[in-house]
C-alpha positions as CSV (number, residue, x, y, z in Angstrom):
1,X,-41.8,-23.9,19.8
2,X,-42.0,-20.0,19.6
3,X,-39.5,-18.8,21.8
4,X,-40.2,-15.5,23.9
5,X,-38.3,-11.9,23.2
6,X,-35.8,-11.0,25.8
7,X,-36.3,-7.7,25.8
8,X,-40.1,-8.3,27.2
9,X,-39.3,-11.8,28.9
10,X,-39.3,-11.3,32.8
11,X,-37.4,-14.1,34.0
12,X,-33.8,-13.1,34.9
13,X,-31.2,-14.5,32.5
14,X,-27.4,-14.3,33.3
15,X,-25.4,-12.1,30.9
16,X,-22.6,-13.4,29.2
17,X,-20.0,-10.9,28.0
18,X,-18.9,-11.2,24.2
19,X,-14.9,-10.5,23.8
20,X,-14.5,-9.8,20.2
21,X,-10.9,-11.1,19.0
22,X,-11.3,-10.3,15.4
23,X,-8.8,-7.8,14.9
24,X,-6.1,-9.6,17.1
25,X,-6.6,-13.3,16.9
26,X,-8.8,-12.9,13.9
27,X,-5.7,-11.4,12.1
28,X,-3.4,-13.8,12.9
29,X,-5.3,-16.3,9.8
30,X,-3.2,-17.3,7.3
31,X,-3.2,-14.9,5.0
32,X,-4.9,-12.0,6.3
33,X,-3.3,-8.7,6.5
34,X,-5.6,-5.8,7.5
35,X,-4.6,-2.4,6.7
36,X,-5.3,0.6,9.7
37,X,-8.5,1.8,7.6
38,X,-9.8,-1.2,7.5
39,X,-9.3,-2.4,11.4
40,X,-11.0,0.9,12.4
41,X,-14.4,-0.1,10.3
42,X,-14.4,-3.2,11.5
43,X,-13.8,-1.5,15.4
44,X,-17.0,0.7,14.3
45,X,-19.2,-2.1,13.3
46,X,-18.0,-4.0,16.0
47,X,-19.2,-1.3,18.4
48,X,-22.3,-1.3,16.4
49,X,-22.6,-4.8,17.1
50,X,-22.4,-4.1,20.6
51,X,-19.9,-6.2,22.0
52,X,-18.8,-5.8,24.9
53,X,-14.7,-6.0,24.4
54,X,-12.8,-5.3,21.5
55,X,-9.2,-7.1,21.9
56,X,-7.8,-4.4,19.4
57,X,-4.5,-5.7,19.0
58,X,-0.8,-7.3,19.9
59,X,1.2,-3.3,20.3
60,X,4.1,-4.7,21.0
61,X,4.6,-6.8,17.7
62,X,4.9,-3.7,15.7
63,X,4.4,0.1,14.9
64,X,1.6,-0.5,12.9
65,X,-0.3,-2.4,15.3
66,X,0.4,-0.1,18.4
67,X,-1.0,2.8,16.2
68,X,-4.1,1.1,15.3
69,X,-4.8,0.3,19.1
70,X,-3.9,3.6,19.6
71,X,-6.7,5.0,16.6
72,X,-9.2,2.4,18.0
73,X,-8.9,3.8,21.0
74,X,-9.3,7.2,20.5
75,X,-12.0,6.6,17.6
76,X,-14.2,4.0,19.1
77,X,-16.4,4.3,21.9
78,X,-18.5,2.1,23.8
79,X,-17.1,-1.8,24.5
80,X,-14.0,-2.0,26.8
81,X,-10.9,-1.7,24.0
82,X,-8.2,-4.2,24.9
83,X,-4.8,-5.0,24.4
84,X,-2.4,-8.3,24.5
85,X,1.0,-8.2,26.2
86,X,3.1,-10.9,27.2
87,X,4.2,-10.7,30.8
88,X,7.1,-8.6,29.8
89,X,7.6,-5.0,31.2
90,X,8.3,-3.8,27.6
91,X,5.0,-5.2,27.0
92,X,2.6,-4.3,29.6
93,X,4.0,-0.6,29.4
94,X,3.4,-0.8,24.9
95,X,-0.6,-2.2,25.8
96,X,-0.9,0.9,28.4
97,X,0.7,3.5,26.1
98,X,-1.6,2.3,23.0
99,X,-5.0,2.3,25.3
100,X,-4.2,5.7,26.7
101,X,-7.4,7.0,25.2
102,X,-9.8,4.9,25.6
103,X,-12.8,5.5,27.8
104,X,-12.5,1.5,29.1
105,X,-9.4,-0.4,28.8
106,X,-8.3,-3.6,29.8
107,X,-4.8,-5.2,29.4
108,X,-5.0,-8.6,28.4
109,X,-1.8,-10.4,29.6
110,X,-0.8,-13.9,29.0
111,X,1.5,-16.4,29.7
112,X,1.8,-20.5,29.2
113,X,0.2,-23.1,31.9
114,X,0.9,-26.6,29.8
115,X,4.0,-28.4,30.7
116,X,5.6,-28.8,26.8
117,X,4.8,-25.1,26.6
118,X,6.5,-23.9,29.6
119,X,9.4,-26.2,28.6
120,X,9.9,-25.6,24.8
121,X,8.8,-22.5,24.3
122,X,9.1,-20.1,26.9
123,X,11.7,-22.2,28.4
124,X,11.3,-21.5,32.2
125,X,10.2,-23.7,35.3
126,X,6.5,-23.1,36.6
127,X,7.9,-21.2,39.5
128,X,9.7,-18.8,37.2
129,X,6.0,-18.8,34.9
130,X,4.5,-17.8,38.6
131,X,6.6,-15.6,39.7
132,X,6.9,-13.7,36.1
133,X,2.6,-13.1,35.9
134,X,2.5,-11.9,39.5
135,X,5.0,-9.0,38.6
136,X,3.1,-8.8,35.2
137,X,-0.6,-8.6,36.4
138,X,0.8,-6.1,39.0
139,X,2.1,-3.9,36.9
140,X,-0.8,-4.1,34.9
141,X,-2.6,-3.0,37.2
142,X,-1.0,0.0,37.4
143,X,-2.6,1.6,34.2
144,X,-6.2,-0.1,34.6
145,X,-8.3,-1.9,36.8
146,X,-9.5,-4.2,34.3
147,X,-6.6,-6.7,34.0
148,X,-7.2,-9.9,32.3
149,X,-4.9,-12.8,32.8
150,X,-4.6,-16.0,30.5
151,X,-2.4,-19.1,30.9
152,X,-2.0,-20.7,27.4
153,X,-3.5,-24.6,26.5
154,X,-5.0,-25.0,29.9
155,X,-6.5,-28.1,28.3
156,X,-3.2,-30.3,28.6
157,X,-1.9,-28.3,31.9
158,X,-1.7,-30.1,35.7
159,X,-4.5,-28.8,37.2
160,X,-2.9,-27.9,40.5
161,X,-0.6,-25.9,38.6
162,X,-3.2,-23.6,37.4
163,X,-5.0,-23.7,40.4
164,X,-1.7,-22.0,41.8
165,X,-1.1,-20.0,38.9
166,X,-4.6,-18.2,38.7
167,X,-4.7,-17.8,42.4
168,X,-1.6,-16.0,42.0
169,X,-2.9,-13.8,39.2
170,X,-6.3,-13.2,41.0
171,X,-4.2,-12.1,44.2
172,X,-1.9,-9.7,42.1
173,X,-5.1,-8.4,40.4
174,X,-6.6,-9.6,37.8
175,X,-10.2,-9.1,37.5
176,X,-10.4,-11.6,34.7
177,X,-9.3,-15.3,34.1
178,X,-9.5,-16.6,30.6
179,X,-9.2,-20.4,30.3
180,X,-7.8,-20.9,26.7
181,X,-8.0,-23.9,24.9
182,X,-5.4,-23.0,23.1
183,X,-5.1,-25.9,20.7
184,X,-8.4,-27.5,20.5
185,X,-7.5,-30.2,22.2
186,X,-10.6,-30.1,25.2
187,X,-14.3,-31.7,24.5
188,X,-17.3,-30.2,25.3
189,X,-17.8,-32.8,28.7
190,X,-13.6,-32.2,29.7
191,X,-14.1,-28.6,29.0
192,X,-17.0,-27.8,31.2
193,X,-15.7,-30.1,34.0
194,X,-12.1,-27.9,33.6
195,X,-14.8,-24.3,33.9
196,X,-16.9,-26.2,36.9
197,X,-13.2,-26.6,38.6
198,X,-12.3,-23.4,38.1
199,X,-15.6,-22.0,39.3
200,X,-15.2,-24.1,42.6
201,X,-11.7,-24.3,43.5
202,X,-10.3,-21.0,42.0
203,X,-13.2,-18.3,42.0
204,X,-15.1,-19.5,45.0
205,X,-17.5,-17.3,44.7
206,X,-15.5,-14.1,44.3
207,X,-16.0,-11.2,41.9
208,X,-13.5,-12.9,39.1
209,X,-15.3,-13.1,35.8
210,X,-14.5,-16.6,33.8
211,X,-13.9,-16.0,30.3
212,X,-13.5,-19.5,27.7
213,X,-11.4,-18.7,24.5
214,X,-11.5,-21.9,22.4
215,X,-9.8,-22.9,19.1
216,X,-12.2,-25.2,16.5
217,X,-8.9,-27.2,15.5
218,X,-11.5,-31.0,16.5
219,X,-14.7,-28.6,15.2
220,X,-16.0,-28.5,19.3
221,X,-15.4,-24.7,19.5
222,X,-18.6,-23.6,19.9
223,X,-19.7,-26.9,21.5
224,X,-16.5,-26.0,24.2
225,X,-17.7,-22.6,24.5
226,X,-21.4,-23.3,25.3
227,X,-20.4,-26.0,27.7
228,X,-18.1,-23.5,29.6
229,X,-21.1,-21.2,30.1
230,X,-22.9,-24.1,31.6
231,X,-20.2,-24.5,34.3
232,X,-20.3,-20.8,35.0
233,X,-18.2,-18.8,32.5
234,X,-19.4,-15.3,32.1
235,X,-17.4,-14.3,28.9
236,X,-16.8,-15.7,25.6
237,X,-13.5,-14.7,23.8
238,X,-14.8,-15.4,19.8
239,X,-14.4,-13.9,16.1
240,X,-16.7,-12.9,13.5
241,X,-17.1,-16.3,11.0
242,X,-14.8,-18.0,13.0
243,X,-11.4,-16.8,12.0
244,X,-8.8,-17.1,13.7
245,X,-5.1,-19.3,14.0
246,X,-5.1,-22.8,12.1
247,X,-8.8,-23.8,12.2
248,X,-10.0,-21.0,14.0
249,X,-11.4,-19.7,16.7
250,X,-15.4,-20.0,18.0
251,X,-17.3,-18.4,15.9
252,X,-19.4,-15.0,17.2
253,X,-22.5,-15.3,15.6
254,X,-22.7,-19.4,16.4
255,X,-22.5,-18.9,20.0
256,X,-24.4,-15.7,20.0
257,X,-27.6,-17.3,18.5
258,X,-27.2,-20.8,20.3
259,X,-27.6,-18.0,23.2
260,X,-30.7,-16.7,22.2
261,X,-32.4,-19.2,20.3
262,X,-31.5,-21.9,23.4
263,X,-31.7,-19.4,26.3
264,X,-35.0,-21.8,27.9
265,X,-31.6,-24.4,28.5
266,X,-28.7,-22.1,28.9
267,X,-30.7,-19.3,31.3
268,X,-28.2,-16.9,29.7
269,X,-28.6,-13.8,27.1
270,X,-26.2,-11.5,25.9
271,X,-26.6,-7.7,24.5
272,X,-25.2,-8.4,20.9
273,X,-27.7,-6.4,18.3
274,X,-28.2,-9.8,16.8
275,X,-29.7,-7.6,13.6
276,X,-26.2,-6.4,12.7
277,X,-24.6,-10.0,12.5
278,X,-25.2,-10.3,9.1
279,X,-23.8,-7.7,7.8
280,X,-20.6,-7.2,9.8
281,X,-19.7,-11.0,8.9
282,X,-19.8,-9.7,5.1
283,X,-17.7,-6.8,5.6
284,X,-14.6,-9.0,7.8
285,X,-15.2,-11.5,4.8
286,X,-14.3,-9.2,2.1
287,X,-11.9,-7.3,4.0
288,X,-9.8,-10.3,5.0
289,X,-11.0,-11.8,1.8
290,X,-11.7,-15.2,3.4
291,X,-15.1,-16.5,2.2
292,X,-17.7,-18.1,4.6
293,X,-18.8,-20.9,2.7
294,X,-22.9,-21.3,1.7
295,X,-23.3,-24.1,4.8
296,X,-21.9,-21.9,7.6
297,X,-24.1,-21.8,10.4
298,X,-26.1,-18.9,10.7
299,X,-24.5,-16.6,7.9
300,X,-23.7,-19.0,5.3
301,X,-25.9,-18.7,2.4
302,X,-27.7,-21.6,2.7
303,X,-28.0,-21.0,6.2
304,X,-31.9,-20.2,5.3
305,X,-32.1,-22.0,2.3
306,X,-34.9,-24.5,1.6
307,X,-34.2,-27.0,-1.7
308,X,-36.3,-29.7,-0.6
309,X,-39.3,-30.2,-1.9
310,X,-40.8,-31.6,1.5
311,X,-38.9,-28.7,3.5
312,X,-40.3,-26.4,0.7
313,X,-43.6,-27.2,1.2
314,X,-43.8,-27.6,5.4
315,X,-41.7,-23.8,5.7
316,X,-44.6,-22.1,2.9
317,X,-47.3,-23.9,5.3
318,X,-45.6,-22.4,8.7
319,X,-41.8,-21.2,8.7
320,X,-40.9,-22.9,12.3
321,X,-41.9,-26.4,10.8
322,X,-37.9,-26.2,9.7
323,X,-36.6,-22.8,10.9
324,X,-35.7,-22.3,14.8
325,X,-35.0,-18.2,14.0
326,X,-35.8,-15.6,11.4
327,X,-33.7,-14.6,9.1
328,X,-34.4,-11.0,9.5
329,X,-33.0,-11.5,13.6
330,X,-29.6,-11.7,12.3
331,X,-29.9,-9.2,9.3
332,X,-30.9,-11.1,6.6
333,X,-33.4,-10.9,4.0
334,X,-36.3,-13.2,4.0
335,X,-37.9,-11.4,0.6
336,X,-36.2,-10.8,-2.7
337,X,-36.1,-7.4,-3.2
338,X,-35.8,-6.9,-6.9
339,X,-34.4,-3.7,-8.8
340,X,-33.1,-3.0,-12.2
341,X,-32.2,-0.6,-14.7
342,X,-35.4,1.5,-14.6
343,X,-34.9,2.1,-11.4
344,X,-34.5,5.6,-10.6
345,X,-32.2,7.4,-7.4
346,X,-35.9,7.7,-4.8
347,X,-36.1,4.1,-5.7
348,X,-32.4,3.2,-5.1
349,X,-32.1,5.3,-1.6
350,X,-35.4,3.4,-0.5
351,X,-33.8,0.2,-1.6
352,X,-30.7,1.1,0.8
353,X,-32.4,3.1,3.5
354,X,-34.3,-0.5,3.6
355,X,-31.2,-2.2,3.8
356,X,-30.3,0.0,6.9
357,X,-27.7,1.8,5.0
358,X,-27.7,6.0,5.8
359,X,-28.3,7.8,3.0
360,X,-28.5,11.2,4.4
361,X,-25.2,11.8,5.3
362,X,-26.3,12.0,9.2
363,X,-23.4,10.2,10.8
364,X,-19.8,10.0,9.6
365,X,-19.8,6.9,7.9
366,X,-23.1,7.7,6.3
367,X,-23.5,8.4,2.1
368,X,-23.3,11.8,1.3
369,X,-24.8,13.2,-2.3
370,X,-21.4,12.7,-4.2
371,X,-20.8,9.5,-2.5
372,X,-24.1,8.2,-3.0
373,X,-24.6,9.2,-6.9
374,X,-21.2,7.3,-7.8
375,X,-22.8,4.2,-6.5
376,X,-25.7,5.4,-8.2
377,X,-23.9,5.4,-11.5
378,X,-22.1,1.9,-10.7
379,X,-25.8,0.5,-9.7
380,X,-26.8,1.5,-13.6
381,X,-24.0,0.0,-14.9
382,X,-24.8,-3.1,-13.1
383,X,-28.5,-3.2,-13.7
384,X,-27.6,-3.0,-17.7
385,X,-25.7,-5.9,-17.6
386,X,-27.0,-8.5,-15.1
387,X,-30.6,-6.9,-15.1
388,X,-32.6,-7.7,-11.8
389,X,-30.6,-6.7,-9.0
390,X,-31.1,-8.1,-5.3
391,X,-30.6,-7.1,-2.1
392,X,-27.1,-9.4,-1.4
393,X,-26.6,-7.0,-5.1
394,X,-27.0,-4.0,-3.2
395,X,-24.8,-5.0,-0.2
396,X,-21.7,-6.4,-2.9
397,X,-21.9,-2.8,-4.2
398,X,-21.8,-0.8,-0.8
399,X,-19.0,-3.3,0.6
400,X,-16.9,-2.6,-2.5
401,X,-17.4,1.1,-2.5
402,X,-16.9,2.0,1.3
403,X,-12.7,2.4,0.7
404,X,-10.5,5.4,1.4
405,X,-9.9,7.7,-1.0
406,X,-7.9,6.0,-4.1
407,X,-4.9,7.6,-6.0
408,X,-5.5,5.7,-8.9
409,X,-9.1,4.5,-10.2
410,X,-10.6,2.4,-12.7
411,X,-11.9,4.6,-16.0
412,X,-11.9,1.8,-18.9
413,X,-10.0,-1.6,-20.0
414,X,-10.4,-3.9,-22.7
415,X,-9.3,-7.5,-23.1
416,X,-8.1,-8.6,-26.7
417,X,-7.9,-12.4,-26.8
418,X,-8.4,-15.6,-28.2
419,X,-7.7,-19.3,-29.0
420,X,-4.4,-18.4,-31.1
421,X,-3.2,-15.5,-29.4
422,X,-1.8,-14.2,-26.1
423,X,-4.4,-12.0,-24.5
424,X,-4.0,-8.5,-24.8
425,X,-4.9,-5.9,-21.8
426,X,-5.7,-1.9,-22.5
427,X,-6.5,-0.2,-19.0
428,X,-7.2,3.9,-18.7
429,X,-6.6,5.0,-15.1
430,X,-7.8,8.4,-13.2
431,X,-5.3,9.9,-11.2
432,X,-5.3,13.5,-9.6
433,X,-2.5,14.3,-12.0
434,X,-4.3,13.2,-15.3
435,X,-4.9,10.3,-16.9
436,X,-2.3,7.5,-17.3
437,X,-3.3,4.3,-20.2
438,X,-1.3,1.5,-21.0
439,X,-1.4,-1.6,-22.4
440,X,0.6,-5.2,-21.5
441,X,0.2,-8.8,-22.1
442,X,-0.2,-12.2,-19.6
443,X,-0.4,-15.5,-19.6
444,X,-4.7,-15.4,-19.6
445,X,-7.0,-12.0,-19.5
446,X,-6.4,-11.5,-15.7
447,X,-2.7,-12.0,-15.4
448,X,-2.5,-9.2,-18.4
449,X,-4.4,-6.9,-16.8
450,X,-2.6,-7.0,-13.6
451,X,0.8,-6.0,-15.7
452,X,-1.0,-3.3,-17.8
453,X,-2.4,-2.0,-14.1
454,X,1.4,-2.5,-12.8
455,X,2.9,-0.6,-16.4
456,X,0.6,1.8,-16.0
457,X,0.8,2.9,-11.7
458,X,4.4,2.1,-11.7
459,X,3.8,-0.7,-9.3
460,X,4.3,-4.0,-9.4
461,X,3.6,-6.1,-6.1
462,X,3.7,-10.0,-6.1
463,X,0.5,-12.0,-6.1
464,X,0.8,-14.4,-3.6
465,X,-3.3,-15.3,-3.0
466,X,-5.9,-14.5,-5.6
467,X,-9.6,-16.0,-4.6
468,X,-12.6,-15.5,-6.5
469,X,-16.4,-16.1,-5.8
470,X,-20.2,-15.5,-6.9
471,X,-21.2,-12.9,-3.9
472,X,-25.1,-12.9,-5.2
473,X,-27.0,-15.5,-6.7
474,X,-27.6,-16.3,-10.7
475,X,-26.0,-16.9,-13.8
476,X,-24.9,-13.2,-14.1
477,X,-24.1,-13.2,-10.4
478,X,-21.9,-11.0,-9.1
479,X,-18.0,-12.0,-8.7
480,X,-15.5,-10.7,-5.6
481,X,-12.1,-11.5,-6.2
482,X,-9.6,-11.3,-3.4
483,X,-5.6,-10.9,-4.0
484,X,-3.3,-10.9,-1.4
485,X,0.1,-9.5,-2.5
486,X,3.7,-8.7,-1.5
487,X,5.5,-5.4,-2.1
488,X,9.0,-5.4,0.0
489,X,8.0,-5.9,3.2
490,X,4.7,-5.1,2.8
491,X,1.8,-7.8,2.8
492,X,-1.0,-6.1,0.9
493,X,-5.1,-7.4,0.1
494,X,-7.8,-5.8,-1.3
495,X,-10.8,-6.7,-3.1
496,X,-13.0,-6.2,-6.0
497,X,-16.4,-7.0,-6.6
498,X,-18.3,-7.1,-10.6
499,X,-20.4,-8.7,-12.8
500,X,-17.3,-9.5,-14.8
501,X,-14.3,-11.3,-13.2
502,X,-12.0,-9.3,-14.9
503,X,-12.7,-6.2,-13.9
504,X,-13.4,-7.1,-10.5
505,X,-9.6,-9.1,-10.9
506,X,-8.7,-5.2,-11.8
507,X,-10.8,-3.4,-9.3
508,X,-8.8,-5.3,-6.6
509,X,-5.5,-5.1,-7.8
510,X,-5.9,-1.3,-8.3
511,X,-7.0,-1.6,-4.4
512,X,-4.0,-3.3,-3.5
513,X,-2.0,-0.7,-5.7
514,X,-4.3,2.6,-3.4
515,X,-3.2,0.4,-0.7
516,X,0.7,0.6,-1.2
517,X,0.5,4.3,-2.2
518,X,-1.4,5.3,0.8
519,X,1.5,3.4,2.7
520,X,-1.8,2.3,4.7
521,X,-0.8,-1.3,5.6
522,X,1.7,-2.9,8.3
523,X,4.5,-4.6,8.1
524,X,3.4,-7.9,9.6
525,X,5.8,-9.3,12.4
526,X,6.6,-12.6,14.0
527,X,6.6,-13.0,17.9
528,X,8.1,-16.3,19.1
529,X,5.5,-16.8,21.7
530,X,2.3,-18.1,20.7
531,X,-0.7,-16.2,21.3
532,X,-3.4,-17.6,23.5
């Protein structure tokens, strides 16, 4: 069934608000360590996305991640920029001090509702929990009028507890209750009856948006999420691919597109630019170098993929015999687009301007001559080696480009090995003060590459998580490797992406290396409680 366009259907839908937790509860993966460059693009595509709250960060956890609010909110415009705080004063007062300039800010402030929580971890009686979010939401209140107030694994709490709880936090001030199911512990049925409760004997009707924020620890995220916005929940707290604490959290573009591709059953629509989601789930996945695998729902790579022979035949005949959406409503691309090595720079702006990348240098994140011509050179580079290239081609080469600028970058290497000898690794770096060569031996063609890189910068970090995968499609398909690496305190990634796994193995440690030089990345720190 063809399903009408919001933008020209006249029946009135409900608008649910999308509360983008990426860069907080996103971060929080396993794993994951985003650097202050890197948070802000995401905040930027994120705004592209048009979402309508970014929950920036945790300030209080550390210096790095108050600053970053604090850049997010003075670079970013358009969503509400939010920021967690416990119900401590030191907390509340960090969250207000890092959103000083945004143009909306919200202070997201949570506590725990479950018995075992309140017990064993934040080891006070539910009066105390009470009595400790009045004063928080309060004071909250103080620096914005858009307080938001969670109480933690409200799946396994006594419901007249939370009843009393959230009354108490709606009375103090709180313009928004979030209903976390913390440990994704609720099913679709129990959730929505918990939201329909809530609805009826907590909002009654006032002003008081419902927000759901659900972990995918039994897989029902998404199914938790929808149901919520069945029984009346007006916000959905999600991540880009799903990413998030242990399993994760529900997933942006799943709920986004159940949304508009089901909006005849849920009478709902949000105002996500449903084009972008595509491409912003590529850019977290490199950056936090955490791969969506091919049958992810919406932007996996088989997510539009037709093998069968049957399905084959009915999609060539009529594509809604086995496709519910387009592939171009969420970015991607329905047609090969094919280039290669005769291909000359008219052809290869076309070929991005197509692929909605700015070429002109208009905005600030745009290409600008210099910038474009050394992707230029690397496209040629490419194109003699692997020779057709493709759009996903195209967007492996942008992704890996768009970085800060780099103390040391790649200018050759060679790998000397075989079966009765230890591979040998010759790398020639570019730095501002010259050029610096050197050569060093490993274990296998990757390992020695990594010490010539280390001989050679002076640096030597700690691999603690190397990943590698095919980004484009082929037998000379294109390979991003991901490292994740230690230096002191520091937890480092970065990411490289080639036709060759070696040099995209050195492309990324070199990041790491720009990384630790630029002293761009955080120190990550613990904090006892757990987030919602």
């Amino acid at each position: 069934m063809t399903q009408p366009d919001p933008q020209t259907d006249p029946q009135a839908l409900r608008r649910i608000h999308i509360f983008d937790t990426t860069l907080r509860d996103g971060e929080q993966s396993p794993g994951v360590a985003l650097n202050h460059n890197q948070k802000i693009e995401i905040a930027h595509e994120l705004a592209r996305l048009n979402v309508d709250v970014i929950e920036a960060g945790f300030p209080i956890t550390s210096d790095g991640d108050f600053e970053c609010v604090s850049r997010i909110s003075r670079e970013v415009r358009g969503p509400t920029i939010c920021a967690l705080a416990r119900t401590a004063r030191a907390d509340i007062e960090r969250a207000a001090s890092a959103l000083e300039a945004a143009d909306k800010s919200r202070i997201h402030v949570f506590t725990s509702a479950s018995a075992v929580q309140m017990q064993y971890m934040l080891r006070k009686t539910p009066e105390q929990v009470i009595e400790s979010s009045v004063r928080a939401v309060g004071l909250a209140r103080q620096y914005t009028a858009d307080v938001e107030f969670s109480g933690q694994d409200v799946m396994r709490a006594d419901f007249e507890f939370v009843i009393q709880l959230y009354r108490a936090a709606i009375e103090a001030g709180a313009t928004v209750i979030n209903i976390p199911d913390t440990v994704g512990y609720g099913t679709p049925e129990e959730y929505g009856a918990l939201i329909a409760r809530v609805r009826d004997e907590i909002v009654m009707g006032r002003a008081i948006e419902i927000s759901t924020h659900c972990h995918d620890d039994l897989g029902m995220a998404t199914a938790n999420s929808l149901a919520a916005v069945e029984n009346g929940a007006t916000q959905i707290e999600c991540t880009l691919n799903g990413i998030g604490e242990r399993a994760g959290n529900t997933a942006l573009e799943e709920v986004v597109m159940a949304i508009y591709t089901r909006r005849d059953h849920y009478q709902a629509e949000t105002a996500i630019r449903t084009r972008e989601i595509n491409r912003v789930s590529k850019l977290v996945s490199r950056l936090t170098g955490m791969p969506v695998p091919p049958n992810k729902a919406i932007v996996g790579d088989n997510a539009f993929a037709h093998e069968s022979g049957i399905h084959q035949d009915g999609v060539l005949k009529h594509k809604e015999t086995y496709e519910i959406m387009n592939a171009e409503l969420v970015g991607r691309e329905a047609a090969v687009m094919v280039m290669g090595k005769h291909s000359g720079r008219a052809a290869f702006r076309k070929a991005l301007n197509d692929l909605g990348y700015d070429t002109d240098g208009q905005s600030d994140r745009g290409f600008n001559d210099e910038a474009l011509n050394a992707l230029f050179v690397r496209f040629k580079e490419l194109a003699d080696r692997k020779g057709q290239i493709y759009a996903d081609d195209l967007h492996a080469l942008v992704g890996s480009s768009v970085e800060s600028a780099e103390t040391f970058t790649l200018e050759r290497f060679q790998i000397a090995m075989g079966t009765d000898m230890q591979p040998l690794a010759y790398i020639r770096l570019h730095t501002p003060d010259g050029v610096r060569e050197a050569t060093a031996t490993g274990d296998g063609s990757v390992e020695a590459i990594f010490h010539a890189i280390n001989t050679a910068t002076g640096i030597a970090p700690e691999l603690e998580v190397y990943r590698v995968q095919a980004v484009t499609k082929g037998a000379e398909a294109l390979g991003e490797v991901s490292v994740n690496a230690r230096y002191g305190e520091m937890s480092v990634s970065g990411s490289g992406v080639a036709s060759d796994v070696v040099e995209a193995s050195a492309r990324a440690w070199l990041r790491v290396i720009n990384h630790i030089v630029a002293g761009q990345t955080k120190e990550r720190q613990t904090v006892t409680a757990e987030t919602p």
